[in-house]
N, C-alpha and C positions, 0 to 999 in steps of 0.2 A: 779538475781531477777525475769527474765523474768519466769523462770523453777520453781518458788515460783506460781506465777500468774497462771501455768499451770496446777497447784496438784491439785485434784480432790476435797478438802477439802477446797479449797482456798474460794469458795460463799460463803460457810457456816462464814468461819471465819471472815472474811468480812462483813458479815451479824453479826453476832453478835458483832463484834470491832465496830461495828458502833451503834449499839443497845445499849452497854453497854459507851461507851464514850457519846453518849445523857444522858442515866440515869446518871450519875456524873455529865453532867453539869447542867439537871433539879433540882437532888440534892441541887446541891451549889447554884443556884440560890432561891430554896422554901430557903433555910435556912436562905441567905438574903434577902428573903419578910419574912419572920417571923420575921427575928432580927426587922425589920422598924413595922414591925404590935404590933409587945411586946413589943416596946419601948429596946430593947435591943442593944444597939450600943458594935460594938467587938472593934471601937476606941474611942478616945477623940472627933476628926474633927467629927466624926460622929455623934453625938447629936445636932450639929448645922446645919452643910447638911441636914439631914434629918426633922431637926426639931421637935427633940424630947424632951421633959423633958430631962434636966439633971442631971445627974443620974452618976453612978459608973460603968467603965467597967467592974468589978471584980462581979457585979451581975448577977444572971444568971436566965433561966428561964426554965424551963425544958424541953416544945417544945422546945426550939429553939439550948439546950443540946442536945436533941435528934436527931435531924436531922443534928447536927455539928459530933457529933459520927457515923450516918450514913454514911455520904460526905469520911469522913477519914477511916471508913471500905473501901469501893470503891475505895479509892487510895491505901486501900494498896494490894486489893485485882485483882482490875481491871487492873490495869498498868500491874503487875505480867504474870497476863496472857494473854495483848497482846505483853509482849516481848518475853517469852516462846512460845506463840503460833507462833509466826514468826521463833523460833528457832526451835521447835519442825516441822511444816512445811519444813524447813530445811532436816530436817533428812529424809524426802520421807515417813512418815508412811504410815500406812494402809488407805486409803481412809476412810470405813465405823466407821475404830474406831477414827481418828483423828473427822471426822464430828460430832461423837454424842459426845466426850467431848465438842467438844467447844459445841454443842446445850445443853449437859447437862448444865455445867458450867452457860452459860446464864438463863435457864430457875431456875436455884438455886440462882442464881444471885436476880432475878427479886424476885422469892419467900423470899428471906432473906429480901429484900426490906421492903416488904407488913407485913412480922412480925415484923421486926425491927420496922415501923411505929408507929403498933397499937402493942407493944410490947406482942406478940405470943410467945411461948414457949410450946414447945421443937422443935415446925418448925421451930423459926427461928437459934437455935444450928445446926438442921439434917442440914436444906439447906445450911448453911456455910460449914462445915464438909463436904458434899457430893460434893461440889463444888472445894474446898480446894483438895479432892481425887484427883477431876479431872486435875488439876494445876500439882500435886507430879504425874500424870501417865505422864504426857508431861514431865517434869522436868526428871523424873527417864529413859524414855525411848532416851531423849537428849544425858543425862551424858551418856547409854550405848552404843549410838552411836559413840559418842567422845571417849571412851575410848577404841570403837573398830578401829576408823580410827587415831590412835594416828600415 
């Protein structure tokens, strides 16, 4: 672990696993102050805790769809690449290209965010897609390593 903490790539990532786990949990948090602002409860108990009109779980409201679609791109996106980035790390790569995937990654990350929001198009396809590269180079350059030190 210690020889992980020492790779040249290790702030960056760091820096960004830490940047990118806030943004998930701001996420998940706006989406429940929107569900309480739109009267939208995701449970039963919830219309009374909160004190909402009651109302139908099964209703939905499109902000508060939108930002529940957001929350779940991010997990499946964000997790991905801080397990791979600790694996990839792993592997010793290149200092300057491990740093700029993860700063790519993040900075597409943040940009997929901002379209997704205010629903943008074709930015918010590129920055997933560009981001997503960056994920399958750690992933592809892991598996070669693994299949070199079998």
């Amino acid at each position: 672990m210690s020889q992980l903490l020492q790779h040249g790539a290790f702030p960056m990532f760091a820096l960004c696993a830490s940047y990118l786990i806030l943004l998930m949990i701001i996420v998940g948090h706006l989406t429940g102050f929107l569900r309480i602002k739109f009267g939208h409860a995701a449970n039963e108990e919830d219309f009374e805790a909160f004190r909402l009109e009651s109302g139908d779980t099964s209703e939905t409201n499109p902000t508060v769809d939108r930002y529940e679609r957001l929350h779940r791109n991010h997990l499946e996106s964000t997790l991905p690449f801080l397990a791979f980035g600790m694996i990839y790390l792993a592997t010793d790569p290149g200092t300057g290209l491990a740093t700029a995937l993860f700063a790519v990654f993040t900075i597409m990350r943040t940009i997929f965010s901002v379209c997704y929001i205010n629903a943008i198009q074709p930015f918010r396809s590129l920055s997933f897609i560009v981001g997503e590269i960056c994920v399958v180079v750690m992933v592809v350059q892991a598996g070669w390593y693994g299949l070199g030190h079998l």
